[in-house]
N, C-alpha and C positions, 0 to 999 in steps of 0.2 A: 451628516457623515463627513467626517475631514478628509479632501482627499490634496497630496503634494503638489504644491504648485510646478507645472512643467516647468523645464528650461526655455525659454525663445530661443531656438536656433538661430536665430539670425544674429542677435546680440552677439553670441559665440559664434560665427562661423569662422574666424579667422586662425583660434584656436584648433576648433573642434576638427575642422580639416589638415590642419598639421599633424595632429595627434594619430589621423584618418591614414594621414600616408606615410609617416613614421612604420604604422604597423604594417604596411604593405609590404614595403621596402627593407621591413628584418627578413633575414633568410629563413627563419624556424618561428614558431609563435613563441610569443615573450609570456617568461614565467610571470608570476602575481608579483616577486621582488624587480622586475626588470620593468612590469607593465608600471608598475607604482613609480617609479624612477623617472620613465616617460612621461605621465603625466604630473608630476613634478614640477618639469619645466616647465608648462602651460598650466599657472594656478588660475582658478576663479578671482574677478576683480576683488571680491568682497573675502577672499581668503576660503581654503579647502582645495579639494581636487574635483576634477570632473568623473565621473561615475560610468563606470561600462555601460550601463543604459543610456547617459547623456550619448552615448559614442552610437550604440545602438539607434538610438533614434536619430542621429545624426546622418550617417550612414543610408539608414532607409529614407529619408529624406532626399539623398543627396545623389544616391547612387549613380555611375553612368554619368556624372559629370565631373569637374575638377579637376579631374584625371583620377576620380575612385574606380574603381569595378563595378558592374553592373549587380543590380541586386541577389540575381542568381546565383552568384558568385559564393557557393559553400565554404568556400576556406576561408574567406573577410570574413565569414559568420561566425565561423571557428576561433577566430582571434581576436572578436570581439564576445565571446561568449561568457557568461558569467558561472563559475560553479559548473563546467560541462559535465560534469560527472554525474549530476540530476538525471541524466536522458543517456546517458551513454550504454544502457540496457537496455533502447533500443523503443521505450515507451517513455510519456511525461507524465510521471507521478501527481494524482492530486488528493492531498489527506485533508479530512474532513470531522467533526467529531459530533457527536450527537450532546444533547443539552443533558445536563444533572437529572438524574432519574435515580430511581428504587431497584437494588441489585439482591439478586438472588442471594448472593453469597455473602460468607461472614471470614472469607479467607486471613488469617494474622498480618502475614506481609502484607498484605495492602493498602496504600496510603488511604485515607479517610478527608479527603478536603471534597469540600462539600462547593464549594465554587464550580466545581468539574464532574463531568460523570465519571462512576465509580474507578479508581486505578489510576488513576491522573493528576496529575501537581497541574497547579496553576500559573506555575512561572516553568514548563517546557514549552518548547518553540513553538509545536502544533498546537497545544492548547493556549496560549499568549492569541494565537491567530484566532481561534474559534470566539475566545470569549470576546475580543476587539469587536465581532461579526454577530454578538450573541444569539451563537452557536444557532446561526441560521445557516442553511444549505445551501440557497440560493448566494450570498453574500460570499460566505466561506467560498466556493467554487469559484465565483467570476475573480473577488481580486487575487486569487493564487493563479489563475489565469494570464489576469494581466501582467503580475509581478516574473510569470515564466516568459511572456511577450516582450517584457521593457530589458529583460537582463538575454534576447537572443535564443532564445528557446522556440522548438516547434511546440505548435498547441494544438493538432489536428489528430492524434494519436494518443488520447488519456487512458489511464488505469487509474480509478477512481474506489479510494480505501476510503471505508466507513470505520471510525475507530469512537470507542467511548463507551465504557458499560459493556453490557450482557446484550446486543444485540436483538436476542429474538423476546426481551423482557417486557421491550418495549413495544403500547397498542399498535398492532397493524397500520391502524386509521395513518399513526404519525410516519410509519414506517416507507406506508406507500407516498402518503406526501412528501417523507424525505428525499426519498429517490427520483422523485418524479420534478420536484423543484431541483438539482442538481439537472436532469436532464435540463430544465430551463433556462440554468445558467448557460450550460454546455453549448446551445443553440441560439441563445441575444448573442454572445460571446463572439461566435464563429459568423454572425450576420451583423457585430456591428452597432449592435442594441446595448446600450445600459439602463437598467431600471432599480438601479441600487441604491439611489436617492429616495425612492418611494416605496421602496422596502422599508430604509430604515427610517423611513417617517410612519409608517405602518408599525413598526419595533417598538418606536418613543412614544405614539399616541398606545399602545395597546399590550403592551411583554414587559412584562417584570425581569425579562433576559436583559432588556435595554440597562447600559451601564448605569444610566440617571436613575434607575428604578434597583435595581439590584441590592438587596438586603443580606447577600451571605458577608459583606466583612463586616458586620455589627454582629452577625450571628455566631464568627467565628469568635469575637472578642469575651463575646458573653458566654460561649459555648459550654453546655453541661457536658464534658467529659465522659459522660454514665450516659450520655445518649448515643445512640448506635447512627454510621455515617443515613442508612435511611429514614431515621427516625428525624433528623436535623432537615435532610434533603424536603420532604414529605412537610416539617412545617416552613420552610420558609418558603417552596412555591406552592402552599395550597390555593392559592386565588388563581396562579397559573394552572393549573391542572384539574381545578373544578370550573375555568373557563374554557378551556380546551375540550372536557368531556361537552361541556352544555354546550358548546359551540360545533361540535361533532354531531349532537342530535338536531339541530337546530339545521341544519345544512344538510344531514340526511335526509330530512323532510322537506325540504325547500323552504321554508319563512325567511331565511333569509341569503343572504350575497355573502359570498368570500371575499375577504383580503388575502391578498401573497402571503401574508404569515398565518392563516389558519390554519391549523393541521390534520386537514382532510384534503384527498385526491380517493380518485376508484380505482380499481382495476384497468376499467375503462382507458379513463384520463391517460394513466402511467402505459397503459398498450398503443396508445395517441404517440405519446414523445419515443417511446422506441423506436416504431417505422419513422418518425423523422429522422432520428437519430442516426438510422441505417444510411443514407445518405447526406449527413451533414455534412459540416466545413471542420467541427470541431467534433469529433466520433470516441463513445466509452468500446476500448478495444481493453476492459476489465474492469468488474468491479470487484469490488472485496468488503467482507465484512464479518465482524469478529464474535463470538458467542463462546459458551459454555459447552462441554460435551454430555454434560445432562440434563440438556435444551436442545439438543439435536432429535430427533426422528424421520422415519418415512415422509413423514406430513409436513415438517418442520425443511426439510432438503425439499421438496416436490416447491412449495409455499417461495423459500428464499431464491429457487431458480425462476420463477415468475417474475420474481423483481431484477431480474438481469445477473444474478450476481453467478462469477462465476471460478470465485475463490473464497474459501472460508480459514481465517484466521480462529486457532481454536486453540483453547490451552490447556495443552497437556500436564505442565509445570513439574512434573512428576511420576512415574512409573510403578510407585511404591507405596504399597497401601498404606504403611503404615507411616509413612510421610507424609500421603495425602491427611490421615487424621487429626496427627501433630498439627496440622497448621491448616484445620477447620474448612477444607476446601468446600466438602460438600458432598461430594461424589469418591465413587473407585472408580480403580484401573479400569474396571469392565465395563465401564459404561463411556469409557473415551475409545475400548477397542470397537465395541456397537458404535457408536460415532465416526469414527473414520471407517468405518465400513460403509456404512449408508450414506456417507459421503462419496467415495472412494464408487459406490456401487452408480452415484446418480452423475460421478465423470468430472465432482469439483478436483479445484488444487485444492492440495491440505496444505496451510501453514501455520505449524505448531509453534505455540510457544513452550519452553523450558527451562527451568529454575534448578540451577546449583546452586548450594551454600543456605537449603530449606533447614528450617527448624528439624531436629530430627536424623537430617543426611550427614554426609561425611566424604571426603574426597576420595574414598574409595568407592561408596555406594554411589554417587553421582557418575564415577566413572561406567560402573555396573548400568546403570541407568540407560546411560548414552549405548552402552553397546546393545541393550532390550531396546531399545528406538526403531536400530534399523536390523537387528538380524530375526527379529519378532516379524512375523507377518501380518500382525496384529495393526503396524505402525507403519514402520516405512514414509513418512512424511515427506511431500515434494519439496519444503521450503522451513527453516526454521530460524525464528529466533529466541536466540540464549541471553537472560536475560537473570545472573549472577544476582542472588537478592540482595537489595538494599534497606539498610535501615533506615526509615522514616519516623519520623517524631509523630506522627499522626496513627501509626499502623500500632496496631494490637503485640507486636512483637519487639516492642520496644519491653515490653513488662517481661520476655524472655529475656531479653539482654540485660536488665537491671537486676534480675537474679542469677545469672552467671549461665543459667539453662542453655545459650545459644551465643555464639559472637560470628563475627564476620571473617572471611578468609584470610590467610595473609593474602600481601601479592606475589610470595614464592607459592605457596597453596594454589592462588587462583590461577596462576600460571601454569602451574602440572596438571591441575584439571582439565583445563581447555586445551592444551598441548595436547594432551592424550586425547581428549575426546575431539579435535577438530579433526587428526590425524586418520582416524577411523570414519569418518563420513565418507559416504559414498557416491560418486560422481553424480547419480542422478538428484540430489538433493542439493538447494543454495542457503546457503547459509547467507540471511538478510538482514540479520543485524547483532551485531556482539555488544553487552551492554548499552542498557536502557537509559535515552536522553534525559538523564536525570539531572538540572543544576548543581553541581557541589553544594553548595549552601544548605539543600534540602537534608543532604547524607550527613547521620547523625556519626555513623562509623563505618567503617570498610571502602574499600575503591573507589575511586573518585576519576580515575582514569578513564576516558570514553575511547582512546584508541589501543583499545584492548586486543583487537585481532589483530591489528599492524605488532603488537609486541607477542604474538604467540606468532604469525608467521618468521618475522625475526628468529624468533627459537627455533622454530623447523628448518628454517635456511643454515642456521648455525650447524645442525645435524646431517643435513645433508635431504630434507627431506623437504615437503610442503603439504599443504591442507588440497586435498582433490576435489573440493567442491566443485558447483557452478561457477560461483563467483568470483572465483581465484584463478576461473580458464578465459571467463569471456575476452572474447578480441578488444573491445570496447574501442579504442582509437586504431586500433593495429591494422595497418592496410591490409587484406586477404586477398586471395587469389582464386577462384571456387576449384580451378583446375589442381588446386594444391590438398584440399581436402579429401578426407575419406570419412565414408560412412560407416558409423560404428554400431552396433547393439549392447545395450546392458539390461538381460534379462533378471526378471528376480519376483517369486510369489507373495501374495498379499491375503488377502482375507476374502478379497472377491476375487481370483483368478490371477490369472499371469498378469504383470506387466512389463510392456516392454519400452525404455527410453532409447530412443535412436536421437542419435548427436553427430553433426557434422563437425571433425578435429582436426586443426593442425599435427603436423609430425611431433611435437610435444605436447599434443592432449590439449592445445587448447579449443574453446567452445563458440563454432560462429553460429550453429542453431540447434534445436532440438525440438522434437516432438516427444509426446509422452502418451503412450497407446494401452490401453485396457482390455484384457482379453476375459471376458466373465467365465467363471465356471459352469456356470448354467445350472449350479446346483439350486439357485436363489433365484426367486421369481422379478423379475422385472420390477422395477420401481415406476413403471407407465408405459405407453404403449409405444411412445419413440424409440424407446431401447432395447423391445422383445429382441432375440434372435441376433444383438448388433455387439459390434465392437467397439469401445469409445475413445476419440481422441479428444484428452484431457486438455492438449495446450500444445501450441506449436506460436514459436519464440524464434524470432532470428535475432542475433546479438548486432551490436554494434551502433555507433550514435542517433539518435531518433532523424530519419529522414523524411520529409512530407510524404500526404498519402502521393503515390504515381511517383515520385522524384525517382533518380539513379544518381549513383555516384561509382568513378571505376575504384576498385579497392573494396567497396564497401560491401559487407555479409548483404544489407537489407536490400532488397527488391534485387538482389541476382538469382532469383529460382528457386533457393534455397527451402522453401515454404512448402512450394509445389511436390520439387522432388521429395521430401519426407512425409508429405500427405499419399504419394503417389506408393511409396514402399511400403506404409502402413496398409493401404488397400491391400495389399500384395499378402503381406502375413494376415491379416485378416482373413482371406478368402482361402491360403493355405490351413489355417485353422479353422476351416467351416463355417465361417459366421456369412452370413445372410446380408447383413446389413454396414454399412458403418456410420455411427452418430458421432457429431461434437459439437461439445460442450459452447458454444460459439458467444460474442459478445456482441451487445449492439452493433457496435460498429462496424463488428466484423462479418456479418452476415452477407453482405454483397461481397467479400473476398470467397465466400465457401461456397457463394451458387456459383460463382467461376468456376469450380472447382469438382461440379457434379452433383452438389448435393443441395438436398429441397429442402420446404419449412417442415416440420413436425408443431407438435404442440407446443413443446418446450427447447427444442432439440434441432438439428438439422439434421439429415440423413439421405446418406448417398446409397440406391440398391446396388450388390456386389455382383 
């Protein structure tokens, strides 16, 4: 496994300490045109510039001497930070993607590259990463890690997205391995351990993932057209996948010993690295992982909360029957409203995916659409992304667009659409990603534009108006004041009972935290026994740039109370609404923050008596 040779600091110290107190001594942190300009004038002997992480690691090296700052020192972090925007939500993102497998679905839009699990290109940025790692867990997890570590990032506070395929399609066996070797990174990581050389020597003597071994771009060259993406998937890893099962039986009986890359763990094992986890150095404070809504059930929500997770990425793409048929999804509407229900009942986040510009729609029914999302009780999704169809040269709906049946939006079209429909979201819901990281190159026709929400807020500012999301309030850098907020409620029913979003806002609405609170009907029998008689808090979110666990900072939303006090009001309506109980929905991590808090283990669950 290649990994970049460090800089020696010491070669560079002469530079790399000027560079150090240049940025000390600007009044304001330097833009990316201003920081570039800086390091400018201190080039590398052999030609280039030096690198925010050369600074970074310079820095931690050196702190407390020279006359730098002492490491402590948040604001040197700040201006030496690469991309702060990664963590400015207050968690450090780490997306991970599952290997090439067999997908339920035979959807039109969807790319067909068989390199990638199903929906995926192989030259987007997450999956560039996965396949470099093939689309190991363990691998995949640590060096996103270190790459968050070298470029100034905290790493003790992840939310950990599992993306690639139909999630619940794939065997248990690999599933629970998957999660359970991600816990593994999670903990060498935060202690200090690397064993990523002996993974990927485990890869190259034994996975046909390994890049030396990998047969899809001979597969792609010769590719029968007339074969379906699981028909191609299915023969080019059949020796992976009939060594995986036999290697699954084989280990269930004991004959023989694991390597890091088999793909079996127990139950057991995977309940092992949680309680670690509960107390690490590097803590999953969220997982997420992505599926189908006619793959959802009681058993299927009861199963994926075992595994930690404690958002589910689900895709709606559609509202309309007869859009969904058009373009061979699989399922109806009514089997996505039963899906966030059962969701919605066992206390996940929902975040929906959503597709304008389908086979079929029109920029009036899309708009129609968006407004059944959220005035539908059915829906109501906490997080969403909009993800405008593309055409891909691989997808089944290329044969639409070569008979005239379907084209792509304009960018006046795509722009009234989202205008309209961003304008109409309601506070409780973020909007997390507008148009899908899709290369141009890939886009046969239509948009190509990826900052698409910065050109639809433009239009609303033009009007006088703006997008009420989440993600258009949070404080993210903005120094706060707690004495300046007020606490807000935005009530609104659902399909299991009230919910209630309480958001702590500035005087212009903006969002330094919020809790999202679940009041059941009690028409609907419990989904197990943690949550008879209870109330559930879904997610409680303080805004602002990711600070270590225990840090304080003055200005800043996280660790000023903020958590408490909105756990503490929740109680309150709770027990004004009768309820018995209060559970939440909790993450590894974050399970020593909620017995602070009053509330004990359940099975799946934590719960505080009222």
């Amino acid at each position: 496994m290649q990994h970049k040779q460090a800089l020696d600091l010491q070669q560079h110290r002469d530079p790399l300490i000027a560079i150090l107190k240049a940025l000390i001594e600007a009044p304001q942190p330097l833009t990316d045109t201003q920081f570039n300009k800086l390091v400018r004038r201190y080039p590398l002997p052999e030609g280039g510039m030096y690198a925010r992480s050369h600074l970074v690691a310079a820095y931690r090296a050196w702190a407390g001497t020279n006359g730098l700052p002492t490491y402590s020192d948040e604001v040197m972090i700040e201006r030496l930070r690469a991309k702060p925007i990664r963590t400015a939500s207050g968690v450090t993102p780490v997306t991970v993607l599952t290997k090439p497998f067999p997908c339920p679905g035979t959807c039109i839009f969807c790319p067909n590259d068989v390199r990638m699990p199903k929906s995926y290109l192989s030259d987007e940025p997450g999956a560039q990463r996965a396949e470099q790692n093939a689309f190991d867990p363990y691998l995949q997890t640590y060096t996103r890690l270190l790459t968050y570590h070298h470029i100034g990032h905290p790493t003790d506070k992840i939310e950990i997205i599992v993306l690639g395929g139909t999630w619940s399609f794939y065997p248990e066996t690999y599933q629970i391995w998957f999660i359970k070797r991600i816990f593994d990174a999670l903990h060498d990581f935060g202690s200090g351990i690397d064993q990523r050389e002996a993974v990927w020597e485990a890869i190259h003597a034994q996975s046909q993932l390994h890049p030396d071994h990998n047969q899809t771009e001979a597969a792609i060259d010769g590719r029968d057209l007339a074969q379906s993406y699981n028909q191609v998937v299915q023969a080019i890893y059949a020796d992976e996948m009939y060594r995986s099962r036999e290697l699954v039986k084989e280990i269930a009986i004991g004959v023989r010993d694991r390597s890091p890359i088999d793909e079996f763990a127990t139950w057991d094992e995977l309940d092992a690295a949680h309680q670690e986890n509960e107390g690490a150095p590097c803590r999953s404070v969220g997982l997420v992982i992505e599926t189908r809504p006619d793959h959802i059930s009681p058993e299927e929500v009861l199963r994926i909360r075992r595994l930690g997770c404690t958002k589910v990425q689900i895709g709606f793409q559609s509202l309309n029957d007869r859009v969904l048929r058009m373009n061979k999804r699989g399922h109806t509407v009514a089997a996505t409203r039963r899906a966030v229900k059962w969701l919605r009942q066992a206390g996940f986040k929902i975040h929906a995916h959503w597709m304008p510009n389908l086979y079929g729609s029109s920029p009036e029914l899309d708009i129609a659409d968006y407004e059944t999302m959220f005035n539908d009780p059915d829906f109501c999704p906490d997080e969403l992304k909009v993800y405008p169809c593309s055409l891909i040269e691989s997808a089944e709906l290329m044969q639409r667009y070569q008979d005239g049946t379907w084209k792509p939006y304009t960018h006046d079209e795509l722009l009234y659409v989202l205008t309209e429909c961003f304008k109409r979201t309601p506070e409780y819901c973020r909007l997390t990603r507008v148009i899908r990281d899709i290369p141009s190159t890939d886009i046969v026709d239509g948009n190509q534009l990826t900052n698409f929400r910065q050109i639809v807020e433009d239009e609303l500012t033009k009007r006088g108006e703006r997008i009420p999301d989440i993600r258009a309030r949070e404080v993210r850098f903005t120094k706060v004041n707690a004495d300046d907020l007020r606490l807000d409620e935005v009530w609104y029913p659902t399909s299991a009972g009230d919910e209630v979003f309480l958001q702590f806002i500035t005087a212009d609405r903006g969002i330094a935290g919020f809790l999202r609170l679940s009041l059941p009907s009690g028409q609907d029998q419990a989904l197990c026994a943690d949550l008879e008689a209870a109330a559930i808090i879904r997610e409680v979110h303080v805004y602002g740039q990711s600070l270590g666990i225990g840090e304080r900072e003055q200005g800043r939303a996280q660790h000023a109370g903020l958590g408490t006090q909105l756990i503490e009001q929740a109680v309150q309506i709770a027990q004004t609404r009768g309820f018995k109980r209060l559970a939440v929905i909790s993450a590894i991590g974050t399970r020593a923050y909620y017995r602070k808090r009053g509330f004990d283990h359940g099975s799946l669950y934590q719960v505080r008596d009222l």
